[in-house]
N, C-alpha and C positions, 0 to 999 in steps of 0.2 A: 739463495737463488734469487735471482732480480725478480722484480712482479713482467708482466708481458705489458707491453705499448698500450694504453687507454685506448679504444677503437675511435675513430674521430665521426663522431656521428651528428654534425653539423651539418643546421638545416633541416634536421626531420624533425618529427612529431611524433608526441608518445604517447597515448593516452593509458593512464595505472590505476584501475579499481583497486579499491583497500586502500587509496593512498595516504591516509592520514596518520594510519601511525604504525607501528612492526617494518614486519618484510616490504609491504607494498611502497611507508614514505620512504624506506633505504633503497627500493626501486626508483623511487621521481628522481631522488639523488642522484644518484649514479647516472642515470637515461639524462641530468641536467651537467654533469660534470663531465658529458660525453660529447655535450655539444646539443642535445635533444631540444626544444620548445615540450614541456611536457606538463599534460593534460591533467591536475589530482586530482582522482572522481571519489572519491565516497559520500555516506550520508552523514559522515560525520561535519557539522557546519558550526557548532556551538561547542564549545568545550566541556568535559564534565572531568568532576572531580575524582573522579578513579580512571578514567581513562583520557590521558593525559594527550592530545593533537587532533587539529581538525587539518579541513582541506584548503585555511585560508593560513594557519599556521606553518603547513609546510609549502605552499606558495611564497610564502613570504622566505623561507630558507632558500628555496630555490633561488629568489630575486636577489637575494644577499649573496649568492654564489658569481649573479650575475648571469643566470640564464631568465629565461622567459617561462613564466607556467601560466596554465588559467584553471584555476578553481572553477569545479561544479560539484553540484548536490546532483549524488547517484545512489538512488536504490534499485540495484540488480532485479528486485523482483517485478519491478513496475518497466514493462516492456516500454514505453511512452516515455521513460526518464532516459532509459539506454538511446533512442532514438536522440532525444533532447541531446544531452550528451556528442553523440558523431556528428548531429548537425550542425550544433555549437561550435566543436573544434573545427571541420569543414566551414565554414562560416566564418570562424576566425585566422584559423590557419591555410587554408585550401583543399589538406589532405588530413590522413592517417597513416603515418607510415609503420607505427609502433603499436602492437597493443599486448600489455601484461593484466592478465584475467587473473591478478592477487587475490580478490575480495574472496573470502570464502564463510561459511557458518561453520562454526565446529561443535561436535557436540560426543564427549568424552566420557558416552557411558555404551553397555553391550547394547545387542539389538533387542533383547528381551527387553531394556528398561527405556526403549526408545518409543512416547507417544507417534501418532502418527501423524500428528501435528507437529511437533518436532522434524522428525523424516518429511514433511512437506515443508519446508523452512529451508533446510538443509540442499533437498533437491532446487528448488526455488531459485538459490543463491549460485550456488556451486556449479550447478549441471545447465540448469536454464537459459540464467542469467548470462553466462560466462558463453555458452548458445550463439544470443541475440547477439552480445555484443558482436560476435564475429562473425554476424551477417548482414547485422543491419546497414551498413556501409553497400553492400553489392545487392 
């Protein structure tokens, strides 16, 4: 079976928390071979040796595709970086037309062996974070 038409999303803008490495950089990807200007937010800015992408490394893939990205340092939990962040892309680009709320904390044990400092992490990221981003704009 054929794949379906690439959606031609030229001209917009995307901003992708998580974007540095997993789901979130295969989201800059895609949102960049669609035509998108697209945003990669995480806090990932340095590279480390078990975990292999930052937000200037898959910038750089994007630009090699031929689309346009602008890297930022994004921690979801610091309400003041998400601001930074929209204002940044507004700023540079004009708008928002795009946003994927990838970043997430995961944490792979029951709730019995769950600190509650942990579950405030978890919340922080996931639930909050992912919140602001979709209001700080309005």
């Amino acid at each position: 079976m054929p794949l379906p038409p690439r959606p031609n999303l030229g001209g917009k803008v995307a901003i992708v928390t998580g974007a540095s490495r997993g789901i979130g950089r295969e989201c800059a990807l895609a949102l960049a071979r669609a035509g998108c200007a697209v945003v990669v937010a995480a806090k990932s800015a340095t590279p480390q040796p078990t975990l292999p992408g930052t937000i200037y490394t898959v910038a750089d893939e994007i630009k090699a595709l031929g689309g346009d990205a602008l890297p930022v340092v994004l921690d979801l939990r610091d309400e003041n970086a998400c601001i930074a962040c929209v204002s940044k892309t507004i700023e540079t680009y004009g708008r928002v037309d795009v946003l994927v709320n990838n970043a997430s904390a995961l944490w792979w044990h029951s709730i019995t062996e769950t600190p509650t400092k942990k579950y405030d992490l978890i919340q922080s990221i996931n639930a909050r974070g992912a919140f602001i981003m979709c209001v700080v704009g309005d």
